[in-house]
C-alpha positions as CSV (number, residue, x, y, z in Angstrom):
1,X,-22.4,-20.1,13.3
2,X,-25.4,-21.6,12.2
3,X,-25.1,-25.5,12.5
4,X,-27.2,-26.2,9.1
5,X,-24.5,-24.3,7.2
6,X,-22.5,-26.5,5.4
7,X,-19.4,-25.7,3.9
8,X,-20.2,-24.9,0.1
9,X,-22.8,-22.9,0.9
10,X,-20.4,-20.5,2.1
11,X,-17.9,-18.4,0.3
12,X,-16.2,-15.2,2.0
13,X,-13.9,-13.2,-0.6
14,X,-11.3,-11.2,0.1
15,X,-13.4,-8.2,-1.0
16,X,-16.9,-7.6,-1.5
17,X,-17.7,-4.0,-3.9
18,X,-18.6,-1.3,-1.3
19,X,-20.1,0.7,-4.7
20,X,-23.3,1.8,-3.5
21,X,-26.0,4.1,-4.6
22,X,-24.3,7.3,-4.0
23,X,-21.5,6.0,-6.3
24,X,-23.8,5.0,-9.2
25,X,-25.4,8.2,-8.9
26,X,-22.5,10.6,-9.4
27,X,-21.0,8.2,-11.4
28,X,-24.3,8.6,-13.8
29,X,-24.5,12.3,-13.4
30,X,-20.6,12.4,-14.6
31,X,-22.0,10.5,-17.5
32,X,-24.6,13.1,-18.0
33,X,-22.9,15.6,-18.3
34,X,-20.3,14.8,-20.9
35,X,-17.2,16.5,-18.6
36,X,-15.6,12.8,-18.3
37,X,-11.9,13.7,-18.7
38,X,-9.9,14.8,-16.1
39,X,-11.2,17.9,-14.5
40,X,-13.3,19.8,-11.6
41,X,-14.5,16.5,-9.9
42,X,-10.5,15.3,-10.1
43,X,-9.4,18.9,-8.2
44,X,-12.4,18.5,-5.7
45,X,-11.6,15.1,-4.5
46,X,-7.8,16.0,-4.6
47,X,-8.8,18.7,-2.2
48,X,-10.8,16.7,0.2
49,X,-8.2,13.7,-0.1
50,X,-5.7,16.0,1.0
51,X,-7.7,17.9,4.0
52,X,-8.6,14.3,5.2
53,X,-4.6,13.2,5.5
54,X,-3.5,17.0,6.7
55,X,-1.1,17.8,3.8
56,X,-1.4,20.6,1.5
57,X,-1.2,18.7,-2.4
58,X,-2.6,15.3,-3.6
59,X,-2.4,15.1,-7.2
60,X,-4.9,12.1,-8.7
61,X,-3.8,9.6,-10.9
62,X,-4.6,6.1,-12.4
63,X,-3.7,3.5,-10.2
64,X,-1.3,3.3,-7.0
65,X,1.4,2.1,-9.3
66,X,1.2,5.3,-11.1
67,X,1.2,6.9,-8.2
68,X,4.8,4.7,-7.3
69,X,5.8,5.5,-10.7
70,X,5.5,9.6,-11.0
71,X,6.6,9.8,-7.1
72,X,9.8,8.2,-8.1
73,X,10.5,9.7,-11.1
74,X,9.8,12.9,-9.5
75,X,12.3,12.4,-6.7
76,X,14.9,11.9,-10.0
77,X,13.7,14.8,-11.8
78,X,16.3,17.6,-12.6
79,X,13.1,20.2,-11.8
80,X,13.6,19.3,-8.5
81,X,14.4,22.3,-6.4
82,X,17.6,22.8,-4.8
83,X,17.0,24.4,-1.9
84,X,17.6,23.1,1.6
85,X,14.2,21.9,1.9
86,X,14.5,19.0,-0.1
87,X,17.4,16.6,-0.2
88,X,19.7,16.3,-3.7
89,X,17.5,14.3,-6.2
90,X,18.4,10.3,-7.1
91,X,20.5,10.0,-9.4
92,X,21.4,6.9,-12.0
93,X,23.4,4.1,-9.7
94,X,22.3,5.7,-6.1
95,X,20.7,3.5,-3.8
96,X,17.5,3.7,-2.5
97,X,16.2,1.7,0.3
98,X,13.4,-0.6,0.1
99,X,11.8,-3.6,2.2
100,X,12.1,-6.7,1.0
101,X,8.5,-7.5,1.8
102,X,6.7,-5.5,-0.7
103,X,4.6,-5.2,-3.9
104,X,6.5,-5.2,-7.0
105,X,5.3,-2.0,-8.3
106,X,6.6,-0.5,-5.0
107,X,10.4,-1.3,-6.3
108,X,9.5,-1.4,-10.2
109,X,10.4,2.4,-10.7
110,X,13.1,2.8,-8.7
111,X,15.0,0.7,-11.6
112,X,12.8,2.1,-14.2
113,X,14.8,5.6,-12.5
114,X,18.2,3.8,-12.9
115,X,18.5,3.4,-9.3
116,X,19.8,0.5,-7.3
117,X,17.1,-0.9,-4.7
118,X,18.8,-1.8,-1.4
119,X,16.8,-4.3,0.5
120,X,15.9,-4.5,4.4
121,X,14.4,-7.0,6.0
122,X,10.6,-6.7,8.1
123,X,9.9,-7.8,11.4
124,X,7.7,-11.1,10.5
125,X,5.4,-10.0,13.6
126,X,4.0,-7.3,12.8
127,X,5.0,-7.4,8.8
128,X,7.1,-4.0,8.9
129,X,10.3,-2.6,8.0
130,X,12.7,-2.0,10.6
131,X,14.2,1.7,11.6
132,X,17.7,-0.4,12.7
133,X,18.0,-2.5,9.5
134,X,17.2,1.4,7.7
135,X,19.6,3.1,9.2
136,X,22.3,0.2,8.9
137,X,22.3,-0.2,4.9
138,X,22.7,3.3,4.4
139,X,26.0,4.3,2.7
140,X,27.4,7.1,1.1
141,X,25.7,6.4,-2.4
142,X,22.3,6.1,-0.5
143,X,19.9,8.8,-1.9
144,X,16.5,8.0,-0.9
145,X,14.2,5.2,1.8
146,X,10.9,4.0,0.7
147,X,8.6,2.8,3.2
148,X,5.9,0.5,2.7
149,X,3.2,0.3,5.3
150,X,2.2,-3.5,5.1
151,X,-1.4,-4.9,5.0
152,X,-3.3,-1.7,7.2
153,X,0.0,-1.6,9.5
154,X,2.3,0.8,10.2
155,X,6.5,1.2,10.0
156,X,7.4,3.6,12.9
157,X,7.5,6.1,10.3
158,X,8.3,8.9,12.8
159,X,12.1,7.1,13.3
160,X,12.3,6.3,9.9
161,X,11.8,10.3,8.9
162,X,14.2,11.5,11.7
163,X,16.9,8.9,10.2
164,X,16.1,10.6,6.4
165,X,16.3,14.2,8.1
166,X,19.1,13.4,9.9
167,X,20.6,11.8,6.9
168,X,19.4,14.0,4.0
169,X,17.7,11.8,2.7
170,X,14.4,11.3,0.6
171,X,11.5,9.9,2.6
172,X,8.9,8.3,0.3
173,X,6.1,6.3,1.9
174,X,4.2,3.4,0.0
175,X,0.9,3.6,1.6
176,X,-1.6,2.2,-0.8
177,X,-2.5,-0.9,1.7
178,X,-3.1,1.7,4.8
179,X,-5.1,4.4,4.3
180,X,-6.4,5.8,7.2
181,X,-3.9,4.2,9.7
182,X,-2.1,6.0,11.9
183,X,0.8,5.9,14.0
184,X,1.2,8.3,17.3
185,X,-2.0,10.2,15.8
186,X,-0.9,11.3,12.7
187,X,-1.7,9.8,9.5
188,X,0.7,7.5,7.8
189,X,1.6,8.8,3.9
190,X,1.9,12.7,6.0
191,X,5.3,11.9,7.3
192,X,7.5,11.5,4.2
193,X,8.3,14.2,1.3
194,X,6.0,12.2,-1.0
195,X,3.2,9.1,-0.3
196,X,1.1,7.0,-2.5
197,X,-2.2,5.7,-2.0
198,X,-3.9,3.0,-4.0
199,X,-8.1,3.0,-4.8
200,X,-8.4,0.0,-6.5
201,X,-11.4,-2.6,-6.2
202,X,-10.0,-4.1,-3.2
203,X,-8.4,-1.3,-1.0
204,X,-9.8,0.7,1.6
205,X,-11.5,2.6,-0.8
206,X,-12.0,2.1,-4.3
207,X,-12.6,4.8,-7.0
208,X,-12.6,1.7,-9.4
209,X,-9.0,2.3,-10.3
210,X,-7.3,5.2,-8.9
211,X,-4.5,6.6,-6.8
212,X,-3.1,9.6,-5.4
213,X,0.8,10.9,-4.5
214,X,0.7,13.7,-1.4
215,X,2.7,15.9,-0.4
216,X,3.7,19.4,1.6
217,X,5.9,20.5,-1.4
218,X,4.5,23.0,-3.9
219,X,6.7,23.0,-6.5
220,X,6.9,18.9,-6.3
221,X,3.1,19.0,-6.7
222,X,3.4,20.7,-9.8
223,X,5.8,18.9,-11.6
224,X,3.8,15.6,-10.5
225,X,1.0,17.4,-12.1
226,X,2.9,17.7,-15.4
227,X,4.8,14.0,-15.1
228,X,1.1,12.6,-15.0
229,X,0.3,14.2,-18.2
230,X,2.6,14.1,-20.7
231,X,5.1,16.0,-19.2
232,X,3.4,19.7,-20.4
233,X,2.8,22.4,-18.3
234,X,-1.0,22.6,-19.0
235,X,-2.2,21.3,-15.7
236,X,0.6,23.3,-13.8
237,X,-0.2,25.7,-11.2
238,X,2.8,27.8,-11.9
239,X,1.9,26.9,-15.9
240,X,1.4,30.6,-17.3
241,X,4.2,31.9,-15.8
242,X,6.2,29.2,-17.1
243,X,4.8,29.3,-20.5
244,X,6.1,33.0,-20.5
245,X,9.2,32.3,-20.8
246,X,8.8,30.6,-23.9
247,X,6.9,33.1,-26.3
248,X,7.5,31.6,-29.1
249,X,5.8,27.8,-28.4
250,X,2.1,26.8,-27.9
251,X,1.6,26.8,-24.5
252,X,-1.0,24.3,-25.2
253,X,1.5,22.0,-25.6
254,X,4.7,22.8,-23.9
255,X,6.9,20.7,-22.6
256,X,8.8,21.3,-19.5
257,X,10.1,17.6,-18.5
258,X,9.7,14.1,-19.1
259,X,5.9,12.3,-18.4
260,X,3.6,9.7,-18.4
261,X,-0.2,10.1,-19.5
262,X,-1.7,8.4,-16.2
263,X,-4.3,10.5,-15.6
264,X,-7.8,9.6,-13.8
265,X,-11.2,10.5,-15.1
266,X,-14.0,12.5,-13.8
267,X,-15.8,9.0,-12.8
268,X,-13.3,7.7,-11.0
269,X,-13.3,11.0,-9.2
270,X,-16.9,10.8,-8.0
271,X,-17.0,7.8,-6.8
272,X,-13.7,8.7,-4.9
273,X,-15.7,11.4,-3.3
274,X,-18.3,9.3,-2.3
275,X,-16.0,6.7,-1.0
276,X,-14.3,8.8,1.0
277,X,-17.4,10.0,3.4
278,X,-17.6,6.5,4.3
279,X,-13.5,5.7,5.1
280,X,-14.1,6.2,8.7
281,X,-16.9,3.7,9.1
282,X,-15.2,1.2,6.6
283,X,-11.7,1.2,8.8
284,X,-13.9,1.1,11.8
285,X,-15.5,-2.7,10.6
286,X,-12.4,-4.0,9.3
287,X,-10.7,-3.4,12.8
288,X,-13.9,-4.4,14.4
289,X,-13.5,-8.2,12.6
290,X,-9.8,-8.3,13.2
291,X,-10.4,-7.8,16.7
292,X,-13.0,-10.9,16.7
293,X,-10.8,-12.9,14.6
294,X,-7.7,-12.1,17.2
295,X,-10.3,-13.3,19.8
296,X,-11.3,-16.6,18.6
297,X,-8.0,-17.7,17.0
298,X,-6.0,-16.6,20.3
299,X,-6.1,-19.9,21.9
300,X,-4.3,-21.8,18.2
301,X,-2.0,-18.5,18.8
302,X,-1.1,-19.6,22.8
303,X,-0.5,-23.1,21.2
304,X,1.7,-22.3,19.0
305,X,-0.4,-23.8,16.3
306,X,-0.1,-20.3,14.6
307,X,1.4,-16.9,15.0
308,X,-0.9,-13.4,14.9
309,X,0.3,-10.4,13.6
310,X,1.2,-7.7,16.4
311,X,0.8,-3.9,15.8
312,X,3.0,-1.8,17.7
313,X,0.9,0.3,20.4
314,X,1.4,3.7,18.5
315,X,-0.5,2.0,15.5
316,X,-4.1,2.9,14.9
317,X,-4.6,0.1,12.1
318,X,-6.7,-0.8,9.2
319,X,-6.5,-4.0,8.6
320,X,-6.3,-4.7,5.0
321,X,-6.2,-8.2,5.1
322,X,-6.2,-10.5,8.3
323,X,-2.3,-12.3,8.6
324,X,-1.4,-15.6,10.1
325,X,2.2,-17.5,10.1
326,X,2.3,-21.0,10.1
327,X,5.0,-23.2,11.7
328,X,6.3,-24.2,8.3
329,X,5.6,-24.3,4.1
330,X,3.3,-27.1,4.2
331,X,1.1,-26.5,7.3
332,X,1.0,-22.8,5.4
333,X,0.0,-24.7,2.0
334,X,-2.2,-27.3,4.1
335,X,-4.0,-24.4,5.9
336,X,-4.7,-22.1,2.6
337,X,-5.4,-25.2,0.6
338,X,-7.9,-26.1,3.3
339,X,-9.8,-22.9,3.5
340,X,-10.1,-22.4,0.1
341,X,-12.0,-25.6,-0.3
342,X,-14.1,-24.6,2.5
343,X,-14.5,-21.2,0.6
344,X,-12.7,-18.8,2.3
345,X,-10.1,-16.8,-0.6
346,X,-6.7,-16.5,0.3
347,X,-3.6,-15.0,-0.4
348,X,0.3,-15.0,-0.3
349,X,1.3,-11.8,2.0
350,X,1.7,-9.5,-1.6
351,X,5.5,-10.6,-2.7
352,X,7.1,-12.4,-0.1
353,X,10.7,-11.8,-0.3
354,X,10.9,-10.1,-3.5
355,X,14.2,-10.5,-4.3
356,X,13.5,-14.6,-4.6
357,X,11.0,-13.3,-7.5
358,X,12.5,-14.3,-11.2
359,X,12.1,-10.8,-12.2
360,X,14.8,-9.6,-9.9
361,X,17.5,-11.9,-11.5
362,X,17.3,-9.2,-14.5
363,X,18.7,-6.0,-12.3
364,X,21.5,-4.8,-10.5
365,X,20.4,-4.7,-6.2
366,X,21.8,-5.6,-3.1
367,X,20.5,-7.0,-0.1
368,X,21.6,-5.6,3.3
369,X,21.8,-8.1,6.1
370,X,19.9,-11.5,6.4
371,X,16.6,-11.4,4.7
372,X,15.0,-14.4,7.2
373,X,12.1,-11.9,8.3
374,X,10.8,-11.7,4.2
375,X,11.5,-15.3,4.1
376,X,9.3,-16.5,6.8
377,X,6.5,-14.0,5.6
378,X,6.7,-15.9,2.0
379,X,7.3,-19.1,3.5
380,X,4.3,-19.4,6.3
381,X,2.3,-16.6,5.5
382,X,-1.0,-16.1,3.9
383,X,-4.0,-13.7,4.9
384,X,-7.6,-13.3,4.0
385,X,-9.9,-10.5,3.8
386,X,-11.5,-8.1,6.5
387,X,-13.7,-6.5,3.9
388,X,-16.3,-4.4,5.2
389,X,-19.3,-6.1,5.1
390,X,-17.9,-9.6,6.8
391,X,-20.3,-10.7,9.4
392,X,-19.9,-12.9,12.7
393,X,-21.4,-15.6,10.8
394,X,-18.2,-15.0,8.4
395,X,-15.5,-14.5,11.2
396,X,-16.9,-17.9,13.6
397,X,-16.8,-19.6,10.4
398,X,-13.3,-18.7,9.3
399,X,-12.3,-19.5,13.0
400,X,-14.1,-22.6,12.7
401,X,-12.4,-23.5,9.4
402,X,-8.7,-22.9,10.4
403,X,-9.5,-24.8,13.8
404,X,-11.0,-27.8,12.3
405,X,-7.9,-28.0,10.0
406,X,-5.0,-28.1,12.8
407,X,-7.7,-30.9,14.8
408,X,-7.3,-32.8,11.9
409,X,-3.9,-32.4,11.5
410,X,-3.2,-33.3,15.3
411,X,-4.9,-36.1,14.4
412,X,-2.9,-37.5,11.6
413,X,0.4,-36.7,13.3
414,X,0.8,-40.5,14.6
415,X,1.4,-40.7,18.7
416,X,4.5,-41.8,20.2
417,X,4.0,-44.7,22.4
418,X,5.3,-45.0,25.5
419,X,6.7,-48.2,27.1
C-alpha cells in the first residue's frame, strides 16, 4: 500500500459497473433500431445463457426475483405435467424447504404459492445449507427443497438432488449470488428441476436488471414462458398447437394459466450478451482477490481474532462478496463501523436468519431444528465486495483496515495484572 495514502482518499465499493464499451454499443444499436421489447436479442442470449450452464431452456426475465417468483409458481401450476418425470406439483399448505440464511425474495413466493416454508439451518463456515438438516425436516406434507447457493458458494447440491430424487421431491436451486460456481465440475443452477439467476448491477454479471430460470424440462419452459407474460400462449413454443384447440378465441390473446408481465427488454438482453463473454475472466479476479484477502487476513484467522469462510473442496467458487465472522455482535458492529469510516462498504450477510425478520411474524412457517448456524451469520457476520476491478492497493488496504481495528481493540481491552 502506498504509505501517502490516507484513509479518505480511499473508498472501495462493494461493486464498481463492469458496463463497458461493448455494452454501450449494442445497447445504442438496440436503441437504433426501434426492436426494444422483448424479442430476438432476448431468445439469443437465452440460448447462449443456457449452452454456457449445459441445460436445454433459460427463459429471461426482469430481475432474479422474478425469476424466484415464476419458478415457484410454476412448480404450483396445475399445467404441470404428470408424468413420472416430475414430482406432484405444491400444493396450498405443503411444505417446502428453505434455508434460513437467505434473501427474502428467495422465500417470498413460496407464501405468495400458499405454501408453508420450512426452515434449515447453514453451516456458519462455509454459509450453506446442510444435506442432513434437508433430509431431517422432511415429512409427509413436504413437496419441494429450495436451495440457495450463498455469496459465490456452493450447497453440495449433488446430495441435496439425490435426497429430492430419492424423495420425489422438487429440487429448485436459488443461484442468483453464484453464477459460474461449480461443484464436482458441473455448474451449480444444472442440478435441480428449475434455477434462478440474478443480473442485477451488482452480480456476477449485470444486464442492468435481469434474470433467468433454467431448466431440462420442455414443457416447464413453456409454461414459464407464458407465466412471465401475462399468462397467454403468445410466446409458447407449443403456442399454435395450443391455440388450436380453441377456434373460436384470438390467439393473440389467449389465456392458458395464470401470469405475471415480467418480461426483459431487448437492452437488457445485449448487454447480457456482452456480459456474458467476459463471465470467465470476471469469476477468475474475484477468486484471485479472495485468495489474497485469505492470505493476508490468515494470521487474525489463526488468532482467533476472526473466522474465514471455508468452501468445501468440490466447490469451484465465485466469490460474490468476501465473508468474515466476528467473535461477537459488537466486535461485528465495531469492525463494519470501522471500515466504513475508513471507506470500505459493507454489508450484513443478505438476511441473516430470516425468520427473526418482522415480516415473517405475518405467515404461517416452521422451523426445523436449532437455527444457531443463521444466527451466528446475522450476529457476527458482514462481507464486502470482490468486485472485479479491486486492485492489491484495495485488498492490502482492506487487510490493513480490519488489522488496525482489532490492534486497537487489543489495546483498549485493559491487562490483567499479575501479583
Amino acid at each position: 500500500m502506498r504509505r501517502e495514502l490516507r484513509q479518505a482518499d480511499m473508498h472501495i465499493p462493494l461493486n464498481k459497473s463492469t458496463i463497458g464499451e461493448e455494452e454501450r454499443n449494442a445497447a445504442k444499436a438496440v436503441i437504433d433500431s426501434d426492436a426494444l421489447t422483448m424479442g430476438a436479442r432476448c431468445r439469443a442470449f437465452e440460448q447462449e445463457f443456457a449452452n454456457y450452464l449445459g441445460v436445454d431452456h433459460a427463459v429471461m426475465v426482469n430481475s432474479g426475483s422474478s425469476a424466484n417468483l415464476i419458478a415457484l409458481f410454476a412448480m404450483a401450476d396445475a399445467l404441470v405435467p404428470t408424468d413420472d418425470t416430475l414430482p406432484r406439483r405444491i400444493l396450498p399448505g405443503s411444505e417446502v424447504i428453505v434455508p434460513a440464511l437467505t434473501w427474502s425474495t428467495t422465500i417470498w413466493p413460496v407464501l405468495q404459492a400458499g405454501a408453508k416454508p420450512v426452515f434449515v439451518d447453514c453451516d456458519p463456515h462455509s454459509l450453506q445449507m446442510r444435506p442432513d438438516a434437508i433430509e431431517a425436516a422432511i415429512t409427509p406434507d413436504t413437496s419441494a427443497i429450495v436451495v440457495v447457493h450463498v455469496l459465490g458458494g456452493a450447497v453440495d447440491v449433488a446430495a441435496v438432488e439425490a435426497i429430492a430424487r430419492r424423495r420425489k421431491l422438487w429440487l429448485f436451486e436459488d443461484t442468483c449470488e453464484a453464477l459460474g460456481v461449480a461443484w464436482n465440475g458441473k455448474s451449480v443452477g444444472s442440478f435441480g428441476h428449475l434455477a434462478s439467476f440474478s443480473f442485477y448491477f451488482s452480480h456476477h454479471i449485470t444486464t442492468i436488471e435481469g434474470g433467468m430460470v433454467v431448466t431440462n424440462n420442455a414443457q416447464l419452459a413453456d409454461l414459464l414462458r407464458a407465466m412471465r407474460a401475462h399468462g397467454w400462449v403468445r410466446d409458447m413454443h407449443a403456442g399454435k398447437d395450443i391455440a388450436a384447440g380453441y377456434p373460436h378465441i384470438d390467439p393473440r390473446f389467449l389465456f392458458l394459466t395464470t401470469g405475471f408481465n415480467v418480461r426483459p427488454t431487448e437492452i437488457n438482453a445485449a448487454i447480457g450478451l456482452e456480459q456474458l463473454k467476459k463471465l470467465p475472466a470476471f469469476n477468475e479476479s474475484r477468486c484471485e482477490t479472495a485468495r489474497r484477502l485469505d492470505a493476508g487476513l490468515a494470521a487474525l484467522d489463526q488468532a482467533g481474532k476472526l473466522t474465514l469462510i471455508r468452501h468445501d473442496p468440490r466447490v469451484a467458487p465465485a466469490p460474490f462478496g468476501y465473508t468474515v465472522l466476528c467473535g461477537s455482535r459488537d466486535v461485528r458492529d465495531g469492525l463494519r463501523d470501522h471500515l466504513e469510516a475508513a471507506g470500505v462498504e459493507t454489508r450484513p450477510v443478505i438476511c441473516g436468519n430470516l425468520t427473526r425478520q418482522p415480516a415473517l411474524a405475518h405467515h404461517a412457517y416452521r422451523i426445523n431444528g436449532e437455527l444457531s448456524g443463521a444466527d451466528r451469520v446475522m450476529d457476527c457476520g458482514l462481507y464486502w465486495g470482490t468486485h472485479p476491478f479491486m486492485t492489491e492497493d484495495d485488498v492490502r488496504y482492506i487487510v490493513a483496515t480490519v488489522e488496525q481495528y482489532f490492534q486497537q481493540a487489543d489495546r483498549a481491552t485493559p491487562q490483567r495484572q499479575h501479583g
